[in-house]
C-alpha positions as CSV (number, residue, x, y, z in Angstrom):
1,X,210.2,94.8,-75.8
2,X,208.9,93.0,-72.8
3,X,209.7,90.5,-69.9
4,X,210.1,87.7,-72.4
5,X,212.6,89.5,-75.1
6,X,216.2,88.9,-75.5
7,X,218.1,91.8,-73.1
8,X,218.2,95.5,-74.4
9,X,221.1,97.9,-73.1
10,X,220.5,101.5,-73.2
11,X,223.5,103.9,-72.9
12,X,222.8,107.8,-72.2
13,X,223.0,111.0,-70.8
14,X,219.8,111.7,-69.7
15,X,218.3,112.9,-66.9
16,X,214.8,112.4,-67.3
17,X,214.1,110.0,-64.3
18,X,210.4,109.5,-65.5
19,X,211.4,107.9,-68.4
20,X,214.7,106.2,-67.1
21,X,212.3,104.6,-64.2
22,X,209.8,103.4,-67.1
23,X,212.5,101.8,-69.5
24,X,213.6,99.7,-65.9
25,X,210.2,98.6,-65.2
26,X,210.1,97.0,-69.0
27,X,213.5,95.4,-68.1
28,X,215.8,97.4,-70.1
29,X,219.0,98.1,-68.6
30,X,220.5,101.1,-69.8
31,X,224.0,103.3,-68.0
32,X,224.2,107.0,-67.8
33,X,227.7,107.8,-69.5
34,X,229.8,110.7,-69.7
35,X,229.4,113.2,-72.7
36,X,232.4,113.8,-74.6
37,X,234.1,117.4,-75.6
38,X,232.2,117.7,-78.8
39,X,228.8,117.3,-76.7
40,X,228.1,113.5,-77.8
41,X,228.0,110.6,-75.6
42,X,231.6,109.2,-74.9
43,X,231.3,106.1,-76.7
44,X,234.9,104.9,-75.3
45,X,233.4,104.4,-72.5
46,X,230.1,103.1,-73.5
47,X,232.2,100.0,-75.6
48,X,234.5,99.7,-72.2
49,X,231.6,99.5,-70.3
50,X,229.6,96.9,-72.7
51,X,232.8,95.3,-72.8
52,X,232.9,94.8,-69.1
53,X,229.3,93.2,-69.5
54,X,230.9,90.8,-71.8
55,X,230.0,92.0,-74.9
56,X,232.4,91.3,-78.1
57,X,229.7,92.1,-81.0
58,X,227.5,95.1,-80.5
59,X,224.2,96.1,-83.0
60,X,224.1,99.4,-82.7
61,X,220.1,100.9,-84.2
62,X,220.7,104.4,-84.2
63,X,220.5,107.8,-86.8
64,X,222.9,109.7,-88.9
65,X,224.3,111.4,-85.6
66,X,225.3,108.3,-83.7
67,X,226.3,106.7,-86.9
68,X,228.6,109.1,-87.8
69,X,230.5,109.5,-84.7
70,X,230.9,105.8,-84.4
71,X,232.5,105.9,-87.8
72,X,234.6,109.3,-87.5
73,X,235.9,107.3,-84.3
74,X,236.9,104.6,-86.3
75,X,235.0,102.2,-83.8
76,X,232.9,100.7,-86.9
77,X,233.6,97.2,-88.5
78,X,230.5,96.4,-90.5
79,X,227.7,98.7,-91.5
80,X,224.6,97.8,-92.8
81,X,222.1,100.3,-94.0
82,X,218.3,99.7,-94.3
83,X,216.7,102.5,-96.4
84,X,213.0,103.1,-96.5
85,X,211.6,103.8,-100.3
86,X,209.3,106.0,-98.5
87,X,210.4,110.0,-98.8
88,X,210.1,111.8,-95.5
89,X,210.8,115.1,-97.1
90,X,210.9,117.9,-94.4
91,X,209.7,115.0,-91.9
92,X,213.1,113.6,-92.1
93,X,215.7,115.3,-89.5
94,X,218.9,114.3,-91.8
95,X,219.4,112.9,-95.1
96,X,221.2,109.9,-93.9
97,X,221.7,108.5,-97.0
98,X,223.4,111.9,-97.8
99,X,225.3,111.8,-94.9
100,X,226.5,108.4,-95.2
101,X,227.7,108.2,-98.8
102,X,230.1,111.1,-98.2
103,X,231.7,109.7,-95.4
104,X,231.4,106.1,-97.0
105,X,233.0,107.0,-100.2
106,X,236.4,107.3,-98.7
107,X,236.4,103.8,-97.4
108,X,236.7,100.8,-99.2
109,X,234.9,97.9,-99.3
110,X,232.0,96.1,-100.6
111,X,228.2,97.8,-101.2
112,X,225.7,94.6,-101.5
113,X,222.1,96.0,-102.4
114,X,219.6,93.9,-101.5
115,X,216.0,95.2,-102.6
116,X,213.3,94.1,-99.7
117,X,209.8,95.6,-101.1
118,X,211.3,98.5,-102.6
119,X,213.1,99.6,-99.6
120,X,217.3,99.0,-99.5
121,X,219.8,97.4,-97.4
122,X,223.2,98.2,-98.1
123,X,226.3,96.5,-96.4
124,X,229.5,98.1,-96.4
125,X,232.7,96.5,-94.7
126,X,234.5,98.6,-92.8
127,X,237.9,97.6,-91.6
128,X,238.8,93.6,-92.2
129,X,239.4,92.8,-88.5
């Protein structure tokens, strides 16, 4: 992330100025959203709000949390997984993979496996839009 790099957009919740002051000075932009009822961030209006920056296609890098409310939303097209071959054990904060499967295995669609060095990335399709 610097100057130089393509534009990064950060949406959250926080109020921790220090750091919100630091991600600006790197030239990330990044909007302070609403949470929603359940506690998460309302991601309604983070997609209105990237769609009002012109946005059609959104990459969305984020962990089994996020990940699963964009999906329980139904705001999810394509999903592709990368997963480490490395074992974080009690490291880990959530078995994503875990997770993920039971929540992918009522939805069809298409698992590609791709091995990259031992580590995995899995594509699932979503909803044919």
């Amino acid at each position: 992330i610097g100057r130089n790099s393509p534009d990064t957009f950060i949406f959250h919740n926080s109020t921790n100025y220090k750091k919100i002051n630091y991600l600006k000075k790197l030239g990330i932009k990044n909007y302070k959203v609403q949470l929603d009822n359940e506690g998460n961030l309302n991601l309604n209006e983070v997609l209105l709000k990237a769609k009002k920056l012109n946005f059609n296609r959104i990459f969305i890098e984020s962990g089994a949390k996020l990940s699963i409310n964009f999906l329980k939303k139904k705001l999810v097209d394509d999903l592709v997984l990368f997963m480490s071959n490395t074992k974080l054990k009690k490291a880990g904060k959530a078995n994503v993979e875990k997770v993920l499967k039971s929540f992918l295995k009522k939805k069809k669609g298409k698992i590609e496996n791709v091995y990259l060095f031992g580590d995995r990335m899995i594509k699932y399709k979503i909803k044919n839009v």
